[in-house]
N, C-alpha and C positions, 0 to 999 in steps of 0.2 A: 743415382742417389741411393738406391736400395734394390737387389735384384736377390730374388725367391726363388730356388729350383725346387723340384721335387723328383723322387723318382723311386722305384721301386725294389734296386738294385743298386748297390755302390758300386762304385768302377774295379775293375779289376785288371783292366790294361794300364799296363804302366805309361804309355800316352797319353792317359787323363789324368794321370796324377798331378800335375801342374793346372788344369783346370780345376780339378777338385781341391787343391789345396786354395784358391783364391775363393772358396766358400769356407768364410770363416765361421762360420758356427753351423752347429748342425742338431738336429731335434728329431728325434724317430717318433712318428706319428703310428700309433694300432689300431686296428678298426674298434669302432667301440664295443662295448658288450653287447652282445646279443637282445637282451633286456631293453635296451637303450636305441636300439636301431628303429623303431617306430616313431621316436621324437625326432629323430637325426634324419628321418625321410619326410615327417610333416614341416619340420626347418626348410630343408631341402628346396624342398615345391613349394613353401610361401614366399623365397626369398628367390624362386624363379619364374614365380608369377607374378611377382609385382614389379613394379617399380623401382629400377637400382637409389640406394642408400645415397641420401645426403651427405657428401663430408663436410666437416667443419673446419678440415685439417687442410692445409693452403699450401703451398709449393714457398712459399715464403718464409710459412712459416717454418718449413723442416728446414727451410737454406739458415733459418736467423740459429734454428737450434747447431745444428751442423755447426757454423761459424763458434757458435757458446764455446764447444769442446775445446777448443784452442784454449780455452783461458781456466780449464779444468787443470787445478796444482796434479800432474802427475809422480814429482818426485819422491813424497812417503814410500810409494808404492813400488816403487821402480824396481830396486833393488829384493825385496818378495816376489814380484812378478820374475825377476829374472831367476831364481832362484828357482822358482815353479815350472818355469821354462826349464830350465836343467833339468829336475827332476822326474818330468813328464819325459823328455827326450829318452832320459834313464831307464822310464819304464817299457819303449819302444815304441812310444809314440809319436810320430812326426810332426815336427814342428819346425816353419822354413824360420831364418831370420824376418823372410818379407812376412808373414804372419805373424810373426810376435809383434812388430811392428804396428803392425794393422790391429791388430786386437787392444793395442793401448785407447785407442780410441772408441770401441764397446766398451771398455772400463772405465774411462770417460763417462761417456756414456749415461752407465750403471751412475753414476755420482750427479751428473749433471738432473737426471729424472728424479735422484733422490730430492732435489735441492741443494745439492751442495757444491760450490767450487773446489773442493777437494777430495780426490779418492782416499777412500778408505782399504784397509785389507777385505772388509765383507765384499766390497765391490769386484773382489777376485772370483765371483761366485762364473761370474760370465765361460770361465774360462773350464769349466763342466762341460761346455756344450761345444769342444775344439777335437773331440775324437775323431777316427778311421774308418775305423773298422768295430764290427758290433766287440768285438771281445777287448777293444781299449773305452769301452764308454764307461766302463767300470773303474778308470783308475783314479 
């Protein structure tokens, strides 16, 4: 349903390339500010001394949202996104067909959370977060 890696290095053998591409998006976490680090360790220690978090959130219900996506109007978008596709390609950034693919449905996504059965162009925001390598997060 949803799988997180983390790690502290991106791959640089090209036999991960094919794993690292089936993480479709990607977010650079920095340690926080120095200032900040006393809140982020009393966080820390309360949320590992107690009692793990209630969720609210049910296996059902992410399958019913999942399911939603299918009936999210992607066609506005289609033709923008591919065009996006082109141009990111352009810029050197890799992008398989199975990933463009796969990312219609985080744009999706982006629309379905808004409210809406239809994407918008803002809902291309997603596609910020499809970089490599730290010098394509820029483009």
């Amino acid at each position: 349903m949803l799988f997180v890696g983390a790690s502290n290095h991106l791959p640089e053998d090209d036999a991960l390339n094919a794993l690292f591409d089936r993480f479709l998006l990607r977010v650079q976490c920095d340690n926080v500010p120095g200032e900040r680090l006393p809140d982020v360790l009393a966080a820390g220690w309360k949320l590992a001394s107690g009692p793990p978090p209630r969720s609210t959130l049910h296996f059902e219900d992410i399958r019913a949202a999942q399911s939603a996506l299918a009936e999210v109007e992607l066609g506005p978008i289609r033709q923008p996104f591919a065009e996006l596709v082109h141009r990111i390609r352009h810029a050197g950034v890799p992008v398989s067909d199975r990933r463009a693919v796969k990312l219609q449905r985080v744009i999706a996504a982006s629309a379905f959370l808004s409210g809406r059965n239809a994407a918008r162009l803002s809902d291309l925001w997603v596609v910020r977060h499809i970089w490599d390598t730290r010098n394509s997060r820029r483009f």
